[in-house]
C-alpha positions in Angstrom: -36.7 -34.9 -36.8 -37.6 -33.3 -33.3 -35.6 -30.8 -31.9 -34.4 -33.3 -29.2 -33.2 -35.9 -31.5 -30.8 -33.4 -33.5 -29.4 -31.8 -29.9 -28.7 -35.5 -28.8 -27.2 -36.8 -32.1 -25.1 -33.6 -32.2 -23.9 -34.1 -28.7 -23.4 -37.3 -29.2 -20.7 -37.0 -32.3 -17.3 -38.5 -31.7 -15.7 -35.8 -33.8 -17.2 -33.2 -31.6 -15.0 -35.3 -28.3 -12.1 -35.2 -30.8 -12.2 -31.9 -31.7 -12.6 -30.7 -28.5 -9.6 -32.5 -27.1 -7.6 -31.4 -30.5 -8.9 -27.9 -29.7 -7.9 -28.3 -26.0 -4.4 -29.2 -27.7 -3.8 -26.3 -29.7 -4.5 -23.4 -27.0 -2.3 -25.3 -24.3 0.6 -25.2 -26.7 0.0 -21.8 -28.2 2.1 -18.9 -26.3 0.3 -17.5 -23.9 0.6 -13.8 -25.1 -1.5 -14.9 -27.6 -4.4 -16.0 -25.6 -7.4 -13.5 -24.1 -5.9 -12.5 -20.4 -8.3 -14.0 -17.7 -8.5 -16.3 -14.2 -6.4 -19.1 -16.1 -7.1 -21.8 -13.6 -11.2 -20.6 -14.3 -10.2 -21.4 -17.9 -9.2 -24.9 -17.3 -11.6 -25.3 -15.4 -14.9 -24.8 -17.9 -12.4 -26.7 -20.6 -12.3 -29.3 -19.2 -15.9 -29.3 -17.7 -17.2 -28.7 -21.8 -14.2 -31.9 -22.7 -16.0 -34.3 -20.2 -19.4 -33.1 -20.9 -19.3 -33.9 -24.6 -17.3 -37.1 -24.0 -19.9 -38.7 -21.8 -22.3 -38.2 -24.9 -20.3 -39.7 -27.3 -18.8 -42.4 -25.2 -21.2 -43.1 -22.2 -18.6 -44.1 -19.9 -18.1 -42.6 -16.5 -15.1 -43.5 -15.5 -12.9 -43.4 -18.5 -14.3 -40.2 -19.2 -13.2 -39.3 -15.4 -9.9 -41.0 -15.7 -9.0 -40.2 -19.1 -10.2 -36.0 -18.2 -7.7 -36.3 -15.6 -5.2 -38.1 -17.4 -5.2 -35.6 -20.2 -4.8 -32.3 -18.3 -1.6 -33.7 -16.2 -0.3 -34.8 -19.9 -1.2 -31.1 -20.8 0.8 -29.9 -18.0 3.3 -32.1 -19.0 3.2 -30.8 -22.2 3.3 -27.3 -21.4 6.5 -28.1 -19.3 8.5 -28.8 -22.2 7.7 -25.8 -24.4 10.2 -23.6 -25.2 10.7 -20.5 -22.5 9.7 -18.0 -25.0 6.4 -19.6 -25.2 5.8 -18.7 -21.2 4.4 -21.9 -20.0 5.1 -24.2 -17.4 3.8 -27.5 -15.2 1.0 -26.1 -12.8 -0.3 -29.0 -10.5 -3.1 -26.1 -9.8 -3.9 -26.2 -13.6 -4.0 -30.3 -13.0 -6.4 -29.7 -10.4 -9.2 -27.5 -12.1 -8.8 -30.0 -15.1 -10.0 -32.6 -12.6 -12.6 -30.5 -11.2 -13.8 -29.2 -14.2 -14.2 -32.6 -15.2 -16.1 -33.9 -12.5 -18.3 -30.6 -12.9 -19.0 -31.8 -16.6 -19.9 -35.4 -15.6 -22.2 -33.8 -13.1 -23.9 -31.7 -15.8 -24.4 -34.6 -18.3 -25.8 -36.5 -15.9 -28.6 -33.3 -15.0 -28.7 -32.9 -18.7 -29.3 -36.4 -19.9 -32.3 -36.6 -17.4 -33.7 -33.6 -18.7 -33.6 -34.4 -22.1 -34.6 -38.0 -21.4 -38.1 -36.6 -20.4 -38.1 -33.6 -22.8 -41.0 -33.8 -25.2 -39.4 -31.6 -27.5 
């Protein structure tokens, strides 16, 4: 098998979406002194730009991937709204926001890398 066939068929595994959403999950719910300190909203924003990227592969679908990205991180924010104090986290519309971007950014880099890899003769 070429070197191009195993990248596609990994990118294109549904548990890989899954467990990147699961993933996605699990930080956003952990406390956040527990997390590396860094530009949070830069955070969300490759997250979510890595969520949509390997969604398009496994799905192929443009705009659920775009609505269901955005979807997701306001439910995150949701979320993160109900957790405990202690846990210090909170709604942020600004988190929302570089979800949505990050998305788009990751449907923009699929497309790139599709074409790319549709020509490669690896």
């Amino acid at each position: 098998m070429k070197l191009k066939e195993l990248v596609i068929r990994f990118l294109e595994n549904k548990y890989l979406a899954f467990s990147i959403t699961l993933a996605i999950f699990v930080l956003c719910t952990m406390p956040s002194e527990q997390l590396p300190k860094g530009n949070d909203k830069t955070a969300h924003f490759v997250v979510f730009a890595g969520w949509a990227f390997c969604w398009q592969f496994a799905f192929k679908n443009f705009s659920k991937t775009l609505i269901l990205g955005i979807l997701y991180g306001i439910f995150i924010e949701f979320w993160q709204g109900s957790l405990p104090i202690s846990f210090h986290r909170g709604f942020d519309w600004y988190d929302s926001l570089a979800d949505s971007v990050g998305v788009i950014i990751g449907l923009v880099i699929f497309y790139f890398t599709n074409k790319i890899l549709s020509r490669a003769t690896l």
